[in-house]
C-alpha positions as CSV (number, residue, x, y, z in Angstrom):
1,X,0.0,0.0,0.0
2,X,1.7,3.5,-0.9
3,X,0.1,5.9,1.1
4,X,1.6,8.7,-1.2
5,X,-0.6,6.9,-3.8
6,X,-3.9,6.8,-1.6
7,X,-3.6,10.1,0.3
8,X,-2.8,12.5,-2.5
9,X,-3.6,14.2,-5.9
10,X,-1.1,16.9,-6.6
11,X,1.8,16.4,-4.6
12,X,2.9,20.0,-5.7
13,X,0.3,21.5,-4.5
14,X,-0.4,19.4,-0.9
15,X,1.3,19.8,2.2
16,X,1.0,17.8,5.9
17,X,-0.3,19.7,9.1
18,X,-0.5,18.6,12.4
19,X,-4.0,19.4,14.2
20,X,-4.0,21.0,17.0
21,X,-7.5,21.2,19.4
22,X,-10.6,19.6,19.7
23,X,-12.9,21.2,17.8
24,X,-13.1,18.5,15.0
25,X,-13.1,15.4,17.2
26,X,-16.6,14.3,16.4
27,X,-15.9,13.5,13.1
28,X,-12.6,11.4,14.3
29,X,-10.1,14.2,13.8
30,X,-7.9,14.7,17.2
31,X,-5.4,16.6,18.5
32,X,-1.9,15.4,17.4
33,X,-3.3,13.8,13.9
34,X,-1.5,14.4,10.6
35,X,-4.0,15.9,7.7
36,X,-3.1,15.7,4.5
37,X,-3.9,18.9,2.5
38,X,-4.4,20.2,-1.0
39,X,-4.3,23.9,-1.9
40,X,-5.2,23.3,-5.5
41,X,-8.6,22.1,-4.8
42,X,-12.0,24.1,-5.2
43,X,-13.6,24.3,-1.8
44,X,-17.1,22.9,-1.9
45,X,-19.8,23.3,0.5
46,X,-19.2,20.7,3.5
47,X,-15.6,20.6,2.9
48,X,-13.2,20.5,5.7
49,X,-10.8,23.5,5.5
50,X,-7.9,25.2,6.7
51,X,-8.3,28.7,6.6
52,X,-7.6,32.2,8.5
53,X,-9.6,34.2,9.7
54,X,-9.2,37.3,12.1
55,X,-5.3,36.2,11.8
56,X,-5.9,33.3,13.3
57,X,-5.7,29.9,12.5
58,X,-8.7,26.6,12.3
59,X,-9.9,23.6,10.4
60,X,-14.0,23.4,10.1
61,X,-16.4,22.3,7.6
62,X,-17.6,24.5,5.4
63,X,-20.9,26.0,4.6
64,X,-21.5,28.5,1.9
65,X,-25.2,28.2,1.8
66,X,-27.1,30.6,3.0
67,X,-24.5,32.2,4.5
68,X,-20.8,31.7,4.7
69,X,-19.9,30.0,7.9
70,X,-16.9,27.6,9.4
71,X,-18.6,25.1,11.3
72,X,-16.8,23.1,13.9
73,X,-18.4,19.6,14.4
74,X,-17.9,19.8,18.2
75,X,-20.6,21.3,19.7
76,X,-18.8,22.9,22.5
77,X,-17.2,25.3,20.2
78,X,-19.3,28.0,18.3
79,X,-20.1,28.4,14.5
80,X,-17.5,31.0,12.8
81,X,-19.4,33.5,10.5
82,X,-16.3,35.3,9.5
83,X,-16.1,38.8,7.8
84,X,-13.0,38.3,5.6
85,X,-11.9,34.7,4.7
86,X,-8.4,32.6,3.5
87,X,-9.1,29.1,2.8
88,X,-5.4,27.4,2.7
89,X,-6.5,24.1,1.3
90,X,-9.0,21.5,1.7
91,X,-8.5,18.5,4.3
92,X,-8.6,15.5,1.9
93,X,-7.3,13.1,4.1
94,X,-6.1,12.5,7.9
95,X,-3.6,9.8,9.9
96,X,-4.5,8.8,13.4
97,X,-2.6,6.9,15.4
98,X,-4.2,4.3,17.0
99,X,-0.8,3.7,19.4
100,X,1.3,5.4,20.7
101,X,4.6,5.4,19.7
102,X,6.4,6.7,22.6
C-alpha cells in the first residue's frame, strides 16, 4: 500500500499539518493527527478547511449556503461567520494513530 498513492492528488500542491484542538473530534479528527492537505482544490460546501480568519488559524467544515460560515463539528465550540476569509486548502485526508509510539 503506498500511502503517497492513496492520500494525495497533486503532490505540488499538498502539504502535511498537524491538528491541534478539539474542535473536529466528532468526526474522528484529534489533537496530534496528521491531515493531508491540497491547496489546488476548489472548496465545496461541507468541505473540511484550513483557513484564517481574524489572523488566526482553524480547520472546520464549510458551509456556503445561505451564508458563509466555518462550522466546527464539536458542539462545544461555536459556529464562525467570518467577515474576511483565507481558505489554505481542503482537508482531503487524515492519519490517526491508534498507538502510541512513545
Amino acid at each position: 500500500l503506498d500511502l503517497n498513492a492513496y492520500c494525495i492528488r497533486r503532490p505540488a500542491a499538498t502539504f502535511f499539518v498537524r491538528a491541534i484542538g478539539d474542535s473536529m473530534k466528532e468526526m474522528g479528527l484529534h489533537s496530534g493527527d496528521l491531515m493531508v492537505v491540497d491547496k489546488a482544490e476548489k472548496p465545496m460546501q461541507g468541505d473540511i478547511v484550513i483557513a484564517e480568519t481574524d489572523g488566526e488559524f482553524t480547520v472546520k467544515r464549510l458551509q456556503l449556503k445561505p451564508r458563509i460560515a466555518l462550522l466546527p463539528i464539536n458542539p462545544a465550540y461555536p459556529t464562525l461567520y467570518p467577515e474576511e476569509l483565507q481558505i489554505f486548502g481542503v482537508v482531503t485526508a487524515f492519519i490517526h494513530k491508534t498507538r502510541s509510539t512513545d
